[in-house]
N, C-alpha and C positions, 0 to 999 in steps of 0.2 A: 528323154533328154532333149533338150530344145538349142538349136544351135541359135548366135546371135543373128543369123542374119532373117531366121524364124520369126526370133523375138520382135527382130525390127520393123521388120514387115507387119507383124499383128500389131505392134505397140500403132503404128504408121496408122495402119485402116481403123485402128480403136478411136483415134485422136480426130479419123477423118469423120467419122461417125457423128461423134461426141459433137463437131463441131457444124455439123448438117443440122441434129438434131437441137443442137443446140440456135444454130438459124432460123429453123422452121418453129420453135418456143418463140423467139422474137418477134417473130411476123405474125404470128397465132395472137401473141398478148398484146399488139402493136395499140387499139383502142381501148386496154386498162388503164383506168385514172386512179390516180392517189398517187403522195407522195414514196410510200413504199413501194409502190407495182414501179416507180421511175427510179428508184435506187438502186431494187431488184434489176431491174434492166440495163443499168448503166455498167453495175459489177459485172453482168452478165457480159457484158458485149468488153468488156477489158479483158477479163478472163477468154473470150473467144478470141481477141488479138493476142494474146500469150500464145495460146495453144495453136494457131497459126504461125504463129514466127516459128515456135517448138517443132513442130510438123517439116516445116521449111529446114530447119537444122537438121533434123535428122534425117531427110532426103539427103540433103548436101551431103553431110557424114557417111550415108552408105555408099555414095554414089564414088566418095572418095576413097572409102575401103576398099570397093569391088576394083577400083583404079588401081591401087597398090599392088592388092594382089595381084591384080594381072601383068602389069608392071613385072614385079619380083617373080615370078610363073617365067615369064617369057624371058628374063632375065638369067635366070638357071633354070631351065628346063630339065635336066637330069637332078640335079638337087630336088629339087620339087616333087618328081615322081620317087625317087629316092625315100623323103622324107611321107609323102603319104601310102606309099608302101609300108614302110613299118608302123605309121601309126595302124594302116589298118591289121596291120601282123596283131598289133600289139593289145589294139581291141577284140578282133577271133579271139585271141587266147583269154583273155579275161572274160568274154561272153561263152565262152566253153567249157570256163572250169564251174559255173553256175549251176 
């Protein structure tokens, strides 16, 4: 099971990848001539501005989750431990009856 902040984090370093590799194709193909290799290119480099803004958002979004939570943590701190208390009660028991 993958928690979101798992997912985010990978989706995160997938995007930062995709978009290095995707730089380093630019500058590799930078002296290809034709009008396709410059169409290829242009889509190329829109789609690397999306995936950059994208990347930026979802920095932003985690950055604001991890805020809340801690916010709301520090905010009821016996509710908190309270409440992942039993969740973890609640998972032992279902990983135990397996």
């Amino acid at each position: 099971m993958h928690t979101p902040e798992l997912s985010t984090e990978q989706l995160l370093a997938d995007l930062r990848r995709v978009v290095r590799d995707s730089e380093e194709l630019l500058q590799a193909t930078a002296g290809a001539a034709g009008d396709k290799a410059s169409e290829v290119r242009e889509r190329l480099v829109a789609a690397l501005e999306l995936a950059k803004r994208s990347c930026v958002r979802l920095e932003e979004k985690a950055v604001e989750g991890a805020k809340a939570a801690d916010r709301v943590v520090r905010e009821h701190p016996y509710q908190s431990i309270g409440v992942a208390f039993g969740l973890g009660m609640l998972i032992g028991v279902l990983v135990a009856k397996k």
